[in-house]
DRENKOLTI-356318 format. One record per atom (N, C-alpha, C, O): residue number from 1; atom name; x negated, y, z; chain. Coordinates in steps of 0.001 Angstrom, whole numbers, plus 500000, padded with zeros to 6 digits. Each point is the difference from the previous one (the first is absolute). Example, Ala and Ser with C-alpha at 12.3 -4.5 7.8 and 13.67 -1.06 7.14 Angstrom:
<atoms>
ATOM/nr/atom/x/y/z/kette
ATOM/1/N/486810/494310/507800/A
ATOM/1/CA/500890/501190/500000/A
ATOM/1/C/499100/501200/500000/A
ATOM/1/O/498964/499981/500665/A
ATOM/2/N/501386/501069/498615/A
ATOM/2/CA/499180/501190/500060/A
ATOM/2/C/500770/501090/500730/A
ATOM/2/O/499491/501108/500169/A
</atoms>
This chain:
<atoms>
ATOM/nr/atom/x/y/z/kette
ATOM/1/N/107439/708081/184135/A
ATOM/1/CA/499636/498609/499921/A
ATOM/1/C/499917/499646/498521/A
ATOM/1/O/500668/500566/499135/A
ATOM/2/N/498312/498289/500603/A
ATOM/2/CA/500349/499557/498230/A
ATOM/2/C/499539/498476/500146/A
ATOM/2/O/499146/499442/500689/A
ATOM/3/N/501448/500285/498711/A
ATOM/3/CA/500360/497890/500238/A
ATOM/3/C/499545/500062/497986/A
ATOM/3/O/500468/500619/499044/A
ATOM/4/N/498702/498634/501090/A
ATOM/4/CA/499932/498751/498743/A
ATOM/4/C/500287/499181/499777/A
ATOM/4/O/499584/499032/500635/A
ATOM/5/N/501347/500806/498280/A
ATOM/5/CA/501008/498617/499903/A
ATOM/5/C/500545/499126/501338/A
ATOM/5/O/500164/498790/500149/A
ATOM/6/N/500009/502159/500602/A
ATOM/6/CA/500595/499403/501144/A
ATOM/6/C/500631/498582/500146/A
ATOM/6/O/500970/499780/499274/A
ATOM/7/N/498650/499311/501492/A
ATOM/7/CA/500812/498617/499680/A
ATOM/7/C/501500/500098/500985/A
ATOM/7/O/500237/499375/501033/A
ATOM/8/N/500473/501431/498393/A
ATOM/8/CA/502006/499893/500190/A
ATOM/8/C/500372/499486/499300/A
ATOM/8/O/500091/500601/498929/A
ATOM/9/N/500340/498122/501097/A
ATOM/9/CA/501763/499422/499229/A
ATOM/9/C/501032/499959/500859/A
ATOM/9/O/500970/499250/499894/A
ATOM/10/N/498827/501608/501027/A
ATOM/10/CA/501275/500484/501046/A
ATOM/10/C/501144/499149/499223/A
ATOM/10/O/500821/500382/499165/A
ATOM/11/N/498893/497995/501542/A
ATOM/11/CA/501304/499062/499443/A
ATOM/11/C/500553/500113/501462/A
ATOM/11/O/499254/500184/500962/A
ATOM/12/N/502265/499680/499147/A
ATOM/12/CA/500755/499705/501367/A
ATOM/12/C/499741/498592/500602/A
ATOM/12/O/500212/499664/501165/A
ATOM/13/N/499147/499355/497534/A
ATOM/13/CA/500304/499074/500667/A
ATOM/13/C/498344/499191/499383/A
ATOM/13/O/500027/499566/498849/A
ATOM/14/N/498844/500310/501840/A
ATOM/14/CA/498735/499596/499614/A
ATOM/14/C/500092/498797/499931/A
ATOM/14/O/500594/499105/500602/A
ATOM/15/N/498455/501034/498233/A
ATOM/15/CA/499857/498368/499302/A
ATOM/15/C/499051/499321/501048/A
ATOM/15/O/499393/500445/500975/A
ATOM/16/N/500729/498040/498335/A
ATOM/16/CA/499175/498884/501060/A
ATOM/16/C/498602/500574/499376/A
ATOM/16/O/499794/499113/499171/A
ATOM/17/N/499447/501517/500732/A
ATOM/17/CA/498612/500464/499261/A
ATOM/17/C/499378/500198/501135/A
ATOM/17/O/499058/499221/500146/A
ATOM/18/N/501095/501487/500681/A
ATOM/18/CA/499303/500378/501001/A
ATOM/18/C/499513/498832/501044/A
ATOM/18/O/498912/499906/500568/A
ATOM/19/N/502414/499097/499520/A
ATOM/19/CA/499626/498718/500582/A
ATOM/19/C/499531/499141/499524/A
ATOM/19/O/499526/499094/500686/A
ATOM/20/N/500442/500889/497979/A
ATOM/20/CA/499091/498956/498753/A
ATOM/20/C/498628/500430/499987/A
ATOM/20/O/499097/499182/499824/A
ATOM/21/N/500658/502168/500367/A
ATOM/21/CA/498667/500366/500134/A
ATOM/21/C/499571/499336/501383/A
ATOM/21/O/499145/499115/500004/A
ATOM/22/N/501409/501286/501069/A
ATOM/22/CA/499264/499941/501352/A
ATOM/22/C/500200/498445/500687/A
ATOM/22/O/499353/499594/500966/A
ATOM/23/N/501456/499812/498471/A
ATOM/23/CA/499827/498139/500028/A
ATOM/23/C/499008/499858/499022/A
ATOM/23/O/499994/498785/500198/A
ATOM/24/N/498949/501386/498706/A
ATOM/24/CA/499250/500638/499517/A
ATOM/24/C/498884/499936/500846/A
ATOM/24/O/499341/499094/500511/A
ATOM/25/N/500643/501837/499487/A
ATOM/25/CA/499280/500312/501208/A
ATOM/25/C/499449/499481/501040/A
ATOM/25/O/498810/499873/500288/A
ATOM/26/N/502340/499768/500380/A
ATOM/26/CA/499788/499074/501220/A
ATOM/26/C/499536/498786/499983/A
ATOM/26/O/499373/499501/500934/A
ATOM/27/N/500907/499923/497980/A
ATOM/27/CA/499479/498403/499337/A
ATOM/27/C/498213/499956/499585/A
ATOM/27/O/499280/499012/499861/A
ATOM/28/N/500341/502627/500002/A
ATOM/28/CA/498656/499745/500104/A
ATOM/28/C/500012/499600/498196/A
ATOM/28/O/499271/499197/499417/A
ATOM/29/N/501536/501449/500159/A
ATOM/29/CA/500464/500131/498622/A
ATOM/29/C/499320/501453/499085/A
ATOM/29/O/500166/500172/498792/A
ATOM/30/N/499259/500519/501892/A
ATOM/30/CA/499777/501083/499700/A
ATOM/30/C/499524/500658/498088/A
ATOM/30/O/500350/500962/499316/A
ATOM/31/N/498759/497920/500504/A
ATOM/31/CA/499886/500838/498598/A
ATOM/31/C/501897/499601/499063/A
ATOM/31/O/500438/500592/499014/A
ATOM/32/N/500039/498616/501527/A
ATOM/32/CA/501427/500035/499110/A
ATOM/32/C/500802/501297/500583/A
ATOM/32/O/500813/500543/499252/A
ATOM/33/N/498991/499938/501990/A
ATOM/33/CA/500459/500996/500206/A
ATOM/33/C/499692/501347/499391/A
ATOM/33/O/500757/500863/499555/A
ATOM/34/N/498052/499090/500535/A
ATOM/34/CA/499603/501387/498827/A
ATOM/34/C/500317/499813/499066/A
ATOM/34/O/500220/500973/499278/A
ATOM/35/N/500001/497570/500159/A
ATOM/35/CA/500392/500065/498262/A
ATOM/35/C/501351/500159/500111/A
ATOM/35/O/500593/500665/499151/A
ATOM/36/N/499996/498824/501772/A
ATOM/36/CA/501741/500320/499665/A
ATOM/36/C/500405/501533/500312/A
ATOM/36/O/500884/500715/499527/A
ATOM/37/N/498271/499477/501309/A
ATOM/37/CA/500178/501979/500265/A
ATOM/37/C/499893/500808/498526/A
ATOM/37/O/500724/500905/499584/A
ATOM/38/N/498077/498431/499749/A
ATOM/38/CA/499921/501098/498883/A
ATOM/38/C/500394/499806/499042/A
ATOM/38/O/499920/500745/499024/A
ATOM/39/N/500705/497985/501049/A
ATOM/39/CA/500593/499633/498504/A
ATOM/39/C/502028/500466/500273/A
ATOM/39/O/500986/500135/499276/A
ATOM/40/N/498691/499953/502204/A
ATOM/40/CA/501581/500604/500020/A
ATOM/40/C/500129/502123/499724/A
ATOM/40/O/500841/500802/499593/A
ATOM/41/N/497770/499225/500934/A
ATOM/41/CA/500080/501584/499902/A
ATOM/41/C/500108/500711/498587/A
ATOM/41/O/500360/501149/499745/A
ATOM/42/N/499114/497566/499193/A
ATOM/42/CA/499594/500263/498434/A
ATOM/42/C/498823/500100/499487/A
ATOM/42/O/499817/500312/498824/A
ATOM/43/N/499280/499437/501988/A
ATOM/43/CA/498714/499954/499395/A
ATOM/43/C/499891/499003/498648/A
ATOM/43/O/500448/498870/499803/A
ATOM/44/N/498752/502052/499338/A
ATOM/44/CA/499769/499417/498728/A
ATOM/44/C/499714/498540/499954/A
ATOM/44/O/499001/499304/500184/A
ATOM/45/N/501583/500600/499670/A
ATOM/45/CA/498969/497955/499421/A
ATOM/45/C/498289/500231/499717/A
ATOM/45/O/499080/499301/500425/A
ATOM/46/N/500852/501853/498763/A
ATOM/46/CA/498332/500048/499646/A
ATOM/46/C/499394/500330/501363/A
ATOM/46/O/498978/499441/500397/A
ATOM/47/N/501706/501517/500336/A
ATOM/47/CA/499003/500553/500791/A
ATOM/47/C/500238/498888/501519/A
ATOM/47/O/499610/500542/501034/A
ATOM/48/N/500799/498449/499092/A
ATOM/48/CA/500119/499063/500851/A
ATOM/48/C/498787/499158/499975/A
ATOM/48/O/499878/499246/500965/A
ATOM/49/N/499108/500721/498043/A
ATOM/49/CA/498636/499150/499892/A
ATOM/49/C/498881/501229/500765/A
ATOM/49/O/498855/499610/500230/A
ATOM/50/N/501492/501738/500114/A
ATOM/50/CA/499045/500782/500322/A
ATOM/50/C/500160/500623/501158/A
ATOM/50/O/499504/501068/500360/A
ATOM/51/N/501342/498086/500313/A
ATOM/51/CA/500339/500445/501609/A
ATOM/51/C/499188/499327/500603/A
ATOM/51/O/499851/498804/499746/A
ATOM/52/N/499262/502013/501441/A
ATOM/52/CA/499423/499394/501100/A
ATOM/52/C/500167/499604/500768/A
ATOM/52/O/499837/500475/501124/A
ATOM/53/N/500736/498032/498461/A
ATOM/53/CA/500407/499151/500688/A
ATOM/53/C/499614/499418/501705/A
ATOM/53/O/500838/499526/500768/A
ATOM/54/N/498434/500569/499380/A
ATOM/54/CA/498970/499681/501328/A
ATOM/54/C/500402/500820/500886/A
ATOM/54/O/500432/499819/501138/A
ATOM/55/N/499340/501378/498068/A
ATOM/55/CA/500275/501067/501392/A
ATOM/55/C/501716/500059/499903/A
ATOM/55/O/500181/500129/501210/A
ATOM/56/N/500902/499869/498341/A
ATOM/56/CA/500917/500019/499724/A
ATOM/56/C/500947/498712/501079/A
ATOM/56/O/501083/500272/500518/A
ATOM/57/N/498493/498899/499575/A
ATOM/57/CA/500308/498579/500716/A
ATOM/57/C/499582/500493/501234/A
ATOM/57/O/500875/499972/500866/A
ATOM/58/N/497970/500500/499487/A
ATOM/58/CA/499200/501019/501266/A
ATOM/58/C/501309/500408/500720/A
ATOM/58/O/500330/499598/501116/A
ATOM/59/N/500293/501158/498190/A
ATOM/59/CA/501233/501175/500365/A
ATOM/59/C/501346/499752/499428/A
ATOM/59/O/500708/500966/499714/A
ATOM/60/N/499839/497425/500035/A
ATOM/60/CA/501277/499641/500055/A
ATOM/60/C/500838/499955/500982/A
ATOM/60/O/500958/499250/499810/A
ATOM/61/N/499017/501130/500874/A
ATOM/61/CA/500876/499804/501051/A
ATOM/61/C/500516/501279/500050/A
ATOM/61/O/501216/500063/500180/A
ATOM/62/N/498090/501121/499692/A
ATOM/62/CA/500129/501050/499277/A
ATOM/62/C/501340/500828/499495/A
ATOM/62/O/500712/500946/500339/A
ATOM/63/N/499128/497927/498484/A
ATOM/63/CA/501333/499872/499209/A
ATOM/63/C/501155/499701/500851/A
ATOM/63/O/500754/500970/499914/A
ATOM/64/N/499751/498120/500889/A
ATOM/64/CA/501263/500007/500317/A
ATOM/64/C/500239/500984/501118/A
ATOM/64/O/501090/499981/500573/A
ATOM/65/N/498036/500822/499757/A
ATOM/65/CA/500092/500953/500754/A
ATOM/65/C/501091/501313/499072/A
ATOM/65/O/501170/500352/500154/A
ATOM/66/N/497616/500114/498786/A
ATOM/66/CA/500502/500601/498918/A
ATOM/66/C/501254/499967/499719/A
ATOM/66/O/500678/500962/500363/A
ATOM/67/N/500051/497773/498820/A
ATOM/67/CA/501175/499368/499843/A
ATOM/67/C/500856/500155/501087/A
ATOM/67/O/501051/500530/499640/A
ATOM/68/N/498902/499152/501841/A
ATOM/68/CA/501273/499911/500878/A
ATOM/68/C/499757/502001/500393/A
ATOM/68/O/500740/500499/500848/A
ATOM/69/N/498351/500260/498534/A
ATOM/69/CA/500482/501306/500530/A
ATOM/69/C/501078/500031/498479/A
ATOM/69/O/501221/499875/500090/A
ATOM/70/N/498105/500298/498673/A
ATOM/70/CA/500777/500070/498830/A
ATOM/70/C/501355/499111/500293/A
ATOM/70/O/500411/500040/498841/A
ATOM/71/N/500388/499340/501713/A
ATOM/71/CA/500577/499039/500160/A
ATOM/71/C/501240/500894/501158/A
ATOM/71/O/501223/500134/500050/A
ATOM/72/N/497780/500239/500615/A
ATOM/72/CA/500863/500403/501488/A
ATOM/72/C/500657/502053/499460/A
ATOM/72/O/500838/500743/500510/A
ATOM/73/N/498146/499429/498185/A
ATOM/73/CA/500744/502014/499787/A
ATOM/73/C/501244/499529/499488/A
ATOM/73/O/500357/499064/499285/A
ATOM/74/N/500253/501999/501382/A
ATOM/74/CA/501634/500276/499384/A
ATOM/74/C/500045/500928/499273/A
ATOM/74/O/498992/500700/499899/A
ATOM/75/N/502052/499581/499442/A
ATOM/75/CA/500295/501511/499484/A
ATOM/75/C/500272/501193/501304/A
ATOM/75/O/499697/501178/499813/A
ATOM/76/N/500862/498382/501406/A
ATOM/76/CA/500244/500582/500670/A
ATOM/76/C/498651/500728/500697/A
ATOM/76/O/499957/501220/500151/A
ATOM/77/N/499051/497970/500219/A
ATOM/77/CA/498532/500506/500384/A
ATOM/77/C/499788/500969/499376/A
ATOM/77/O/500000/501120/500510/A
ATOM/78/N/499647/498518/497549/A
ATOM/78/CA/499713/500753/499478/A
ATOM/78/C/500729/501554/499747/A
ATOM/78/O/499534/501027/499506/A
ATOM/79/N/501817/498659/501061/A
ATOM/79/CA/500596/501617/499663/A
ATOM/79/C/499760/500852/500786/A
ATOM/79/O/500254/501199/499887/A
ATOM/80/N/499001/498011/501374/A
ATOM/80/CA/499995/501075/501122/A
ATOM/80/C/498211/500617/500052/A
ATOM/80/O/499530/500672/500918/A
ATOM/81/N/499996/499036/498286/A
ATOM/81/CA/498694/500697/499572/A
ATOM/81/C/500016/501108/499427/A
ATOM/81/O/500474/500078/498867/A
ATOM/82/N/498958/501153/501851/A
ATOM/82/CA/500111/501119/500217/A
ATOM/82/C/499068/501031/499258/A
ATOM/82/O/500176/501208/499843/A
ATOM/83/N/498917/498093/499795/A
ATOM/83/CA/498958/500733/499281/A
ATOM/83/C/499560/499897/498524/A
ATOM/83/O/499898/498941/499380/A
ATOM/84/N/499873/502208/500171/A
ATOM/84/CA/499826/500077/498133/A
ATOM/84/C/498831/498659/499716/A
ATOM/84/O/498838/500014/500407/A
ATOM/85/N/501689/499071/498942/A
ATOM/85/CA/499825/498654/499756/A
ATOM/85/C/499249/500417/498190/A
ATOM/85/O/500570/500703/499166/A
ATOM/86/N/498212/498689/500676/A
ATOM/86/CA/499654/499412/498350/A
ATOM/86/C/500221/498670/500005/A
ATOM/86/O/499516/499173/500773/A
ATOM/87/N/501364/500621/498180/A
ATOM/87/CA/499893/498322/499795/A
ATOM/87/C/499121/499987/498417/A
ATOM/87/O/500457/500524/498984/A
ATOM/88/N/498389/498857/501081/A
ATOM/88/CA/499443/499738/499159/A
ATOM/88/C/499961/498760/499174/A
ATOM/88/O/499954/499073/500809/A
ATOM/89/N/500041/500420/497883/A
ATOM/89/CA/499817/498793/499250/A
ATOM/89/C/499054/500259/499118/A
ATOM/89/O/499360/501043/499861/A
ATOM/90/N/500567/497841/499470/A
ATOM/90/CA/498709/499758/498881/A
ATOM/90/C/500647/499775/498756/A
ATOM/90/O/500118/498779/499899/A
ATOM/91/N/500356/501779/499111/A
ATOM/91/CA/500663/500060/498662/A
ATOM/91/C/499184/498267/499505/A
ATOM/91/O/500571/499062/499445/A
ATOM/92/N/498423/500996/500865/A
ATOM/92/CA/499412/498486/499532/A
ATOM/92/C/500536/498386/501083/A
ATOM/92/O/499567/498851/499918/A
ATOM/93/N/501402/501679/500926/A
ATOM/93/CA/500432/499123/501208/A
ATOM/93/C/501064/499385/499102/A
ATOM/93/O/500448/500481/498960/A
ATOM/94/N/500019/497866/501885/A
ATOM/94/CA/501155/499710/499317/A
ATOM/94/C/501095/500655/500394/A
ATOM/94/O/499971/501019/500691/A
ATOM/95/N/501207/498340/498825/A
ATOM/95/CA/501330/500704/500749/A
ATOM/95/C/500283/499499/501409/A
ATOM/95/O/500880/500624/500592/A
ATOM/96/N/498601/498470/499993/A
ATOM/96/CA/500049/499628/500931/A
ATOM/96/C/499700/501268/500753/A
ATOM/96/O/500987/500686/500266/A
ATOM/97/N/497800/499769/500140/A
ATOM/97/CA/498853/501083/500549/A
ATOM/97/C/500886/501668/499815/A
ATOM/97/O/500381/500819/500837/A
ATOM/98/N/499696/499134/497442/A
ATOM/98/CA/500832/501482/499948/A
ATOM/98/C/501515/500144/500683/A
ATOM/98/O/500415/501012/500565/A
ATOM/99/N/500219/497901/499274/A
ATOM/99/CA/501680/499569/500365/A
ATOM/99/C/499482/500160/501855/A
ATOM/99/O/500480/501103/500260/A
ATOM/100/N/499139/498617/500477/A
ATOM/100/CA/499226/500088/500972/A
ATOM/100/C/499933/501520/500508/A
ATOM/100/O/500493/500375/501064/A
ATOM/101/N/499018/500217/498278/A
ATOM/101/CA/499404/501600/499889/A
ATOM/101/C/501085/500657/499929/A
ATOM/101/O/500166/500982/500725/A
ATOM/102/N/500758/498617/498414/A
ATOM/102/CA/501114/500945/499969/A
ATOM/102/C/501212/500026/500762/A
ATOM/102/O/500833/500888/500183/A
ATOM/103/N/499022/497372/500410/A
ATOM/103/CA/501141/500110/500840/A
ATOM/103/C/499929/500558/501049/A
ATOM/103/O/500935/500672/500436/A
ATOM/104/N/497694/499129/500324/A
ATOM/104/CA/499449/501083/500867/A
ATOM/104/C/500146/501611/500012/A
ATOM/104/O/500133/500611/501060/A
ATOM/105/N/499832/500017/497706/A
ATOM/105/CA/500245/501080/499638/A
ATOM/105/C/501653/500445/500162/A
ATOM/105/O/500632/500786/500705/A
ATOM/106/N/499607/498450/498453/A
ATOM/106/CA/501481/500362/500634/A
ATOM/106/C/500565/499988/501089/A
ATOM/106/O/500839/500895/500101/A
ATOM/107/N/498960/497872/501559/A
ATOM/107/CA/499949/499845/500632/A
ATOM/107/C/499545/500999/501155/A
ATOM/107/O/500510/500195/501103/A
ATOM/108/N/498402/500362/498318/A
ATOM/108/CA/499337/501077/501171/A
ATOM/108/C/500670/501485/499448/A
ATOM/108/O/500032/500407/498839/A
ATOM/109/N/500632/500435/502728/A
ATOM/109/CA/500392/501234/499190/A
ATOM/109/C/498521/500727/499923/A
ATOM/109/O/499022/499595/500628/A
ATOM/110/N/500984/501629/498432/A
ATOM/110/CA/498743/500698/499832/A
ATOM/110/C/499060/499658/499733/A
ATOM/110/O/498954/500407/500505/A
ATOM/111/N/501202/498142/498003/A
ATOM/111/CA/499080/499348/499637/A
ATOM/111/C/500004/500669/498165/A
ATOM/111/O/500802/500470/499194/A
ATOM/112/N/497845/499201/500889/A
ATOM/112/CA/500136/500572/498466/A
ATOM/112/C/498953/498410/499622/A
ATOM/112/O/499269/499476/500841/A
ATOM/113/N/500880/500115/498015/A
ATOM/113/CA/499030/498756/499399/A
ATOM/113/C/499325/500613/498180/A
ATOM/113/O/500342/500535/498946/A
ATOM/114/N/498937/499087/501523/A
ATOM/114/CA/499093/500345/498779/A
ATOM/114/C/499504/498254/499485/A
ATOM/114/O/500082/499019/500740/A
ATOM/115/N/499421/500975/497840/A
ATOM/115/CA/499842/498925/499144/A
ATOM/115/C/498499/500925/499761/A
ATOM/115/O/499885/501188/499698/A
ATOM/116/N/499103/497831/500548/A
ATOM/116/CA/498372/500259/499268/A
ATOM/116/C/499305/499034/499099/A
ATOM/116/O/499884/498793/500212/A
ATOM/117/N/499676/501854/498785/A
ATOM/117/CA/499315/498867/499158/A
ATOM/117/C/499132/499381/501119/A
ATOM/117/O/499542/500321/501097/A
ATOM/118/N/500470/498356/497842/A
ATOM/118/CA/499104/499416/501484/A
ATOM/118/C/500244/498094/499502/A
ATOM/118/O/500927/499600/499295/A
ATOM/119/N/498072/499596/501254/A
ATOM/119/CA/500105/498219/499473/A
ATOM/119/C/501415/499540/501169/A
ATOM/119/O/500800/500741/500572/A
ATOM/120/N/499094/498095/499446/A
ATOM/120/CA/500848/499379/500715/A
ATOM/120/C/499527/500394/501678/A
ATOM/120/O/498935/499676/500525/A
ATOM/121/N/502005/500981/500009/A
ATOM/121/CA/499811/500130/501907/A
ATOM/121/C/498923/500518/499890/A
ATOM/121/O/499072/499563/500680/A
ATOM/122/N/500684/501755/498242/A
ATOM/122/CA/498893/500842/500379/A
ATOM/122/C/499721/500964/499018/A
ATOM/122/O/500074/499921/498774/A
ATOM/123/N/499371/501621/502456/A
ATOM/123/CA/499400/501118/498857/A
ATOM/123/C/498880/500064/500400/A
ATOM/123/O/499442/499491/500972/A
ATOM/124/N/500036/501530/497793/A
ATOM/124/CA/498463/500115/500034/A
ATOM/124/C/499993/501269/500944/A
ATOM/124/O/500874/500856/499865/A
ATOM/125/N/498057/499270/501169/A
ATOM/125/CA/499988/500753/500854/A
ATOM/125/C/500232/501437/499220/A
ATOM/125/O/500984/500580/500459/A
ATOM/126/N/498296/500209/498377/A
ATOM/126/CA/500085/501117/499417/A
ATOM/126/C/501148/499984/499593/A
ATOM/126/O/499960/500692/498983/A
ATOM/127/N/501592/498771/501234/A
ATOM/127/CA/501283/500203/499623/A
ATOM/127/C/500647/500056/501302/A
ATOM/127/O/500824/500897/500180/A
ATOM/128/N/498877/498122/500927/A
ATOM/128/CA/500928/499979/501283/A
ATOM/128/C/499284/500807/500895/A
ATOM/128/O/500683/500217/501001/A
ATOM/129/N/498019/500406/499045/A
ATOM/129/CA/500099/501352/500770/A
ATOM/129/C/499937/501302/499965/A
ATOM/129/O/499627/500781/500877/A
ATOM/130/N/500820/499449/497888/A
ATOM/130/CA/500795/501437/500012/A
ATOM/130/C/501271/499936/500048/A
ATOM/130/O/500457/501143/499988/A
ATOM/131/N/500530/497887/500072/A
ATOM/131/CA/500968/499669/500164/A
ATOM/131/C/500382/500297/501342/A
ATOM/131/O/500713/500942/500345/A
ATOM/132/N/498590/497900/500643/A
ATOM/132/CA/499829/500203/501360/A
ATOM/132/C/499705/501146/500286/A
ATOM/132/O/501039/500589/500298/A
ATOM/133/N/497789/500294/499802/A
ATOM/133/CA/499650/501315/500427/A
ATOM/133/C/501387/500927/499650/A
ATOM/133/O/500731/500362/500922/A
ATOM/134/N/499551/499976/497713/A
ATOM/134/CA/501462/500851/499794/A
ATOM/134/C/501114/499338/501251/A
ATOM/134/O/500553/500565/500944/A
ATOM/135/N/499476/498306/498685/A
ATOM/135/CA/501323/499619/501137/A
ATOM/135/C/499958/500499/501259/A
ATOM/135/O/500788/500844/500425/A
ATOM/136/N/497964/498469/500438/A
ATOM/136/CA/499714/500223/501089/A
ATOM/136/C/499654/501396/500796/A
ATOM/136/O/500505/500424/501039/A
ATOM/137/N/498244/500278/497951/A
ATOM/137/CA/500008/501170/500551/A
ATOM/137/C/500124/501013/499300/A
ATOM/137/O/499191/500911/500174/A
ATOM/138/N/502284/499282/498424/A
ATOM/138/CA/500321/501064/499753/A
ATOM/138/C/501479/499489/500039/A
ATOM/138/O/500790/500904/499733/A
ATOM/139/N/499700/498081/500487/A
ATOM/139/CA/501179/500100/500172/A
ATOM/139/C/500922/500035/498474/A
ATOM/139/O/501124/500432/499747/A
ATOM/140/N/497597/498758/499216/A
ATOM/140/CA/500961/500404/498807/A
ATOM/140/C/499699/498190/498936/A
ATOM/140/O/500571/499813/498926/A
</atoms>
């Protein structure tokens, strides 16, 4: 398996976020919901004027889906995952995204995490698939 910046803050005890989003939501509130999603995930301030917004509001509801699974992993789930795990990040991600990546890593046994150059919540395909291919089908 290999997860990208996986969204775990495996907290014991989840914040009101998930219900701030989806009252949000429900109010027919939707573009504040995408903005409070990405301004909580860390998205840049710059790159918040170049989100496609339209389609994004399309698929809010989306989001608190997302959130109450991230919300509902334990550490306990995660220990009982059985298979050689990549946890991948983006060296260009905030700490939010990498802190994310690693707690996951630690969390899963038979996880290894790798750091790739790469912008914020992303690599360039000629870096993340030879990565993938070694992981997946050489096992390295």
């Amino acid at each position: 398996m290999a997860l990208f910046e996986p969204p775990l803050q495996l907290r014991e005890d989840p914040s009101g976020f998930t219900t701030e989003l989806s009252a949000l939501v429900e109010a027919g509130r939707r573009r504040d919901a995408v903005d409070l999603f990405h301004r909580s995930i860390g998205v840049p301030e710059e790159m918040l004027p170049e989100l496609p917004m339209e389609a994004l509001e399309s698929v809010a509801h989306t989001l608190v889906y997302d959130c109450t699974l991230s919300d509902t992993m334990t550490r306990a789930v995660l220990d009982r995952v059985d298979v050689p795990t990549l946890i991948l990040d983006s060296a260009g991600s905030g700490d939010e995204l990498t802190g994310m990546a690693a707690t996951a890593a630690a969390a899963i046994p038979h996880a290894v995490r790798r750091s790739l150059p790469g912008g914020w919540h992303g690599v360039t395909d000629d870096v993340l698939a030879p990565v993938l291919a070694g992981f997946l089908l050489d096992g390295q």
